[in-house]
C-alpha positions as CSV (number, residue, x, y, z in Angstrom):
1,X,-21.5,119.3,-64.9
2,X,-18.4,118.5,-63.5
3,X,-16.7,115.4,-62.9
4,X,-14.1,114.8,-60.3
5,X,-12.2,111.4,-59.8
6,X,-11.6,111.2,-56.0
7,X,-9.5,108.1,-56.4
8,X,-7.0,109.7,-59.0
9,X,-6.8,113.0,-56.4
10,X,-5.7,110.5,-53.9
11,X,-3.1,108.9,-55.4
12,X,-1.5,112.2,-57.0
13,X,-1.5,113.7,-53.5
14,X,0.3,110.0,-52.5
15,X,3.0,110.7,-55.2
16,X,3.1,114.3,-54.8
17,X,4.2,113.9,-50.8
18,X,6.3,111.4,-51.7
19,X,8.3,113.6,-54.2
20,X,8.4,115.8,-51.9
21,X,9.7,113.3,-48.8
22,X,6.8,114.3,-46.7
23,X,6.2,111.9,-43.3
24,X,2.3,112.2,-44.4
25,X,-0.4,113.4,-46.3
26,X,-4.4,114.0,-45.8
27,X,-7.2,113.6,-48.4
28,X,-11.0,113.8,-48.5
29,X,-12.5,110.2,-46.8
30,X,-14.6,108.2,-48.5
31,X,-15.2,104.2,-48.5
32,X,-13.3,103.3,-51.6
33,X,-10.3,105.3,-50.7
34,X,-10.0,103.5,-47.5
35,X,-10.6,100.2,-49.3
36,X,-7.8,100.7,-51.7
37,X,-5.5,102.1,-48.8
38,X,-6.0,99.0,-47.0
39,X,-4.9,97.1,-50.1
40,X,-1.6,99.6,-49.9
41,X,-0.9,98.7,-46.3
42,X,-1.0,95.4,-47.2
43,X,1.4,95.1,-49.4
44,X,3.5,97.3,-47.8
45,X,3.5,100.3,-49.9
46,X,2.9,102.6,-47.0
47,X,3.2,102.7,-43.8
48,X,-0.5,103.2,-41.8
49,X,-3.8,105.4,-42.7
50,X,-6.2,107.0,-40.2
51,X,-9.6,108.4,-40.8
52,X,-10.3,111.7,-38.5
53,X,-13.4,113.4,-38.2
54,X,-12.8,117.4,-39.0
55,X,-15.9,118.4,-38.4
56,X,-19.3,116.8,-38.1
57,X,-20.1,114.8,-40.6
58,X,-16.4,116.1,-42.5
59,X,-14.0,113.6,-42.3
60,X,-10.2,112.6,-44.0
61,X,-7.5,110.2,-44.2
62,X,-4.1,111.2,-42.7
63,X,-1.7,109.1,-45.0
64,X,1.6,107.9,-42.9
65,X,4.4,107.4,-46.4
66,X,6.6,104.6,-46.6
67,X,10.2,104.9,-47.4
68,X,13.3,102.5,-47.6
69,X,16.6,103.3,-47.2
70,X,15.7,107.4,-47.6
71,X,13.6,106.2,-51.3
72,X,10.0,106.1,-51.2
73,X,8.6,102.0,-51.2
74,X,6.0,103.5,-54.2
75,X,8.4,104.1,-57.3
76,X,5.5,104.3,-59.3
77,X,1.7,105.1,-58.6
78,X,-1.0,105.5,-62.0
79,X,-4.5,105.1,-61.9
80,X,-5.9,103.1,-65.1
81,X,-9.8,103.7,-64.9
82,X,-11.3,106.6,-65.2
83,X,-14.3,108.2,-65.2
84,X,-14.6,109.2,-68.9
85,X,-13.1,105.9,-70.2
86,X,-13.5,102.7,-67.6
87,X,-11.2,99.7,-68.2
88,X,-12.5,96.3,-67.5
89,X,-10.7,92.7,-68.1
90,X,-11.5,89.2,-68.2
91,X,-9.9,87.2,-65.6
92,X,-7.8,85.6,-68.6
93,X,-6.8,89.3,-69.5
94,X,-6.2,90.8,-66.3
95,X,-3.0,92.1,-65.9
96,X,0.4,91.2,-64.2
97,X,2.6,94.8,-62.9
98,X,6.5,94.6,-63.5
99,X,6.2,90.7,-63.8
100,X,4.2,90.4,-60.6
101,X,6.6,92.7,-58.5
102,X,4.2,95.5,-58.9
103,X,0.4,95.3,-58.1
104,X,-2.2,95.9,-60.0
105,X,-5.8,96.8,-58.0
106,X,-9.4,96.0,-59.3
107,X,-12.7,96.0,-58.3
108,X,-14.7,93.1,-58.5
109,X,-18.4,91.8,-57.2
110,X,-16.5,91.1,-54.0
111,X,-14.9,93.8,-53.2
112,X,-11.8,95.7,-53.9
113,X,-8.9,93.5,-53.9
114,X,-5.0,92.4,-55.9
115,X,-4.8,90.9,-59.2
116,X,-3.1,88.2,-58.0
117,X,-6.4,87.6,-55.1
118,X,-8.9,87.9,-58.1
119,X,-7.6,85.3,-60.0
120,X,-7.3,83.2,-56.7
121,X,-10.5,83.9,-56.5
122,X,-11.3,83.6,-60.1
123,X,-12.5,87.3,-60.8
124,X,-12.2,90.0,-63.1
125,X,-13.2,93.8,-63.1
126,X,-12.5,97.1,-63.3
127,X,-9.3,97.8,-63.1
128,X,-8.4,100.9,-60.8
129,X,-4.7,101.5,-60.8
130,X,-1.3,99.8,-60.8
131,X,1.4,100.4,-58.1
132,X,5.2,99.5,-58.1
């Protein structure tokens, strides 16, 4: 059987274009991807996203990067969970990114949201990735 992680494809595309100083990328859709590139846009670590439809019932994100100054706003992009060995944390244990410059993304019972939102919220989860 084999296993793919969708989300970890994502974000090595992300850091691939940005290497590479691309305007944007594309990836496979799907409803978690768009919920973590909302989180992205958010915090300003790119620029927009856009779902398109290829073909019926086919559809992917179009990616718009973000750079500053000619660097790219992501300096660092690693996902933490994965499918063969899922990290979870208390709310007590739940990680702070580069002294809360960076973010670090989970997934709770509500949703998929910052660290900082989940322990405004008082929640902990899985933790998907980290971005700085």
């Amino acid at each position: 059987m084999v296993v793919t992680d969708t989300i970890s494809d994502m974000l090595t595309t992300i850091r691939n274009g940005l290497l590479l100083s691309k305007e944007f990328v594309k990836t496979p859709s799907s409803k978690i991807k768009l919920n973590l590139l909302k989180i992205l846009q958010e915090e300003g670590f790119i620029k927009s996203f856009k779902e398109n439809e290829i073909k019926k019932g086919i559809k992917e994100i179009k990616i718009d990067l973000s750079y500053t100054n000619g660097k790219p706003a992501i300096k660092i992009i690693s996902r933490i969970s994965k499918p063969g060995r899922r990290v979870y944390s208390k709310l007590k244990d739940l990680p702070s990114y580069f002294k809360g410059y960076g973010v670090t993304i989970v997934t709770t019972s509500k949703g998929i949201m910052t660290d900082k939102k989940a322990r405004l919220e008082n929640l902990s989860g899985e933790i998907l990735c980290q971005v700085f």
